[in-house]
N, C-alpha and C positions, 0 to 999 in steps of 0.2 A: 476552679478558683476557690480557693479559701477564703471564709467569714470570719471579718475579724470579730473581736471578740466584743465591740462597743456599736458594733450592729447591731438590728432590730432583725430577727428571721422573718425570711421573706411569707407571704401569706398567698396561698394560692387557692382562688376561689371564683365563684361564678361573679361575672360582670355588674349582674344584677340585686346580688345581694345587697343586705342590708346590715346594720349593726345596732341593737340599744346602746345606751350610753355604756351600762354594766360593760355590754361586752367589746367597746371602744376603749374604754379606759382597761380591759383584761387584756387585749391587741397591741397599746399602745403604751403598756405600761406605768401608766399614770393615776392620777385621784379622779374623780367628779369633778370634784372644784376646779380642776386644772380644765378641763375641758369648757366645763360653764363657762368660767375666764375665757378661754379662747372664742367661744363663741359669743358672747359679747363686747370684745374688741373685733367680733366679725371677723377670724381667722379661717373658721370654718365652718359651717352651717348644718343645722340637719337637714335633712328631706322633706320633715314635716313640722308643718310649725301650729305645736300644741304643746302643753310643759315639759321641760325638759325629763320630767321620770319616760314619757313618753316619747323621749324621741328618738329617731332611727337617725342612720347616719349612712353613706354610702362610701365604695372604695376609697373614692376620692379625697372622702372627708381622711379617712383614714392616712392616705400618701399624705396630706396636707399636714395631718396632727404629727406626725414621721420628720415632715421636712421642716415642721416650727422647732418640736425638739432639736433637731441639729442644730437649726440657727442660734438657740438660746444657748445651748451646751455649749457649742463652740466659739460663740461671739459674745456670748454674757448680753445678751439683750432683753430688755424689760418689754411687756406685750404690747405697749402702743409703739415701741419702735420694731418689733416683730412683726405687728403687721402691716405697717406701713412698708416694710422691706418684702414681706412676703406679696404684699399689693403691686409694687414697683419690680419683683421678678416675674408676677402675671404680666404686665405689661410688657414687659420685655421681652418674653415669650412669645406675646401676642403679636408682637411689631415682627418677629424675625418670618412668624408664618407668611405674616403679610409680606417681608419681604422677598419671601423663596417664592410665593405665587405672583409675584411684580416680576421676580424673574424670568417664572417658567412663560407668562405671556410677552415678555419682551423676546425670549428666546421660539415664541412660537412664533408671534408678528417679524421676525427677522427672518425666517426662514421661509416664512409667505412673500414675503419682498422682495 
């Protein structure tokens, strides 16, 4: 499959890694600032919470910084409505897991009955 050309390259590394900000912002193609911002509208968090020259970040923060850039690029959205969009697709997320294991135990207790 071909990447298009307004994709981010995929990043392939151990689970447990970590990232300074430097090398978040060199991953994520961004400023500091841009990052700081996000994580004080609570987009996405470090690992540890000590000053930000100091802080690490994890994959997740990583996919997170990935999937606010889209949202912004593509829907023109300022950060308090980024993260309340990115907050309400956690959710929705959330609910769907919930509702595929409501399934799998209704499909199990039917099958007991």
């Amino acid at each position: 499959m071909a990447r298009r050309d307004d994709e981010a390259p995929r990043v392939t590394v151990d689970p447990s890694v970590t990232f300074t900000l430097l090398e978040l912002c060199e991953h994520g193609e961004v400023h500091a600032e841009y990052v700081i911002k996000l994580v004080n509208y609570g987009v996405i968090a470090p690992v540890t919470e000590v000053s930000p020259r100091d802080w690490e970040f994890d994959l997740d923060a990583l996919a997170r910084l990935r999937k606010a850039q889209r949202l912004q690029r593509d829907l023109k959205m300022n950060l308090p409505g980024l993260a309340m969009s990115l907050e309400l697709l956690d959710d929705v997320h959330q609910l769907r897991r919930e509702v595929e294991r409501l399934r799998r135990q209704l499909h199990q207790f039917m099958r007991e009955s």
